[in-house]
C-alpha positions in Angstrom: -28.2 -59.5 90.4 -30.9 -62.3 90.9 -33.8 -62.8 89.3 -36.0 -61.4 92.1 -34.1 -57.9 92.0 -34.4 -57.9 87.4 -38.5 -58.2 88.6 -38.1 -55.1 90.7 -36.0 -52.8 88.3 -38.0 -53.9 84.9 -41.9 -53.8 85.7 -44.4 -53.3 83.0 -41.6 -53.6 80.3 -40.2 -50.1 82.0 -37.7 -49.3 84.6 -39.8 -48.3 87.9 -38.2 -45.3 89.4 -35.9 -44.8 92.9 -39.2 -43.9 94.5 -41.4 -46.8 93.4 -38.4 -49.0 94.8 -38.8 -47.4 98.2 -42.4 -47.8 98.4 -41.8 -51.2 97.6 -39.4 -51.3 100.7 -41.7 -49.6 103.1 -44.4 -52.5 101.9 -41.7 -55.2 102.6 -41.3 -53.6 106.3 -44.3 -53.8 107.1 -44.9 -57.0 106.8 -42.1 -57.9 108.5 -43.0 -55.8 111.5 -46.5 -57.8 111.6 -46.0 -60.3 114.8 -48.6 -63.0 113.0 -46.1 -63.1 109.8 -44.9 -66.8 110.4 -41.3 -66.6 110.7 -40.8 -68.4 107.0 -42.3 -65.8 105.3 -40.6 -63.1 107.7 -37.4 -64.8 105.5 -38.7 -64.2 102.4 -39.8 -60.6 103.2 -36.1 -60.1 104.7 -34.7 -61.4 101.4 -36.7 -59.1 99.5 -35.8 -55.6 101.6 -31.8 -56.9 100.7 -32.6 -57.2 97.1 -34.9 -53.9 97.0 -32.2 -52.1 99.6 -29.3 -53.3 96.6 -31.0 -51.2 93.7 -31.3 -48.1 95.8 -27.7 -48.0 97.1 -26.7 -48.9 93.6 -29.0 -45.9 92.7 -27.8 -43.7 94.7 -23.9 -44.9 93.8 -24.5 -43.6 90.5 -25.7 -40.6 91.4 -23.0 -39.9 93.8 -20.4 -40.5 90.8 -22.3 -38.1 88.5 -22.3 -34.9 91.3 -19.1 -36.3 91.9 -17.9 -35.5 88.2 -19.8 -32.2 87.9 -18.2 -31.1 91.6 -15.0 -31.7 89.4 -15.5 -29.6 86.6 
């Protein structure tokens, strides 16, 4: 992970939650669907839904394997 996504998953000194990190997304989008966001910072704001769009799967990867291991038992 990059230090951009280690902002994202440790604010305040605390791990913000699968739902803060969405809200963050749905802030990064739209921006990115403003037509006055010069096309440089359209970059950045792409860079940041990738980064932000990485912790959820990985979220979500972990959860799959936990139901996956109580499916199991």
């Amino acid at each position: 992970m990059d230090i951009f996504t280690n902002y994202f998953i440790m604010e305040k000194g605390k791990k913000i939650t699968y739902a803060e990190v969405v809200k963050k997304l749905e802030l990064v989008l739209e921006k990115i669907e403003n037509p006055d966001l010069p096309l440089s910072e359209v970059e950045d704001e792409v860079k940041k839904a990738i980064d932000l769009i990485k912790i959820c799967k990985e979220e979500l990867n972990g959860y799959e394997k936990d139901f996956n291991k109580l499916v199991k038992e």
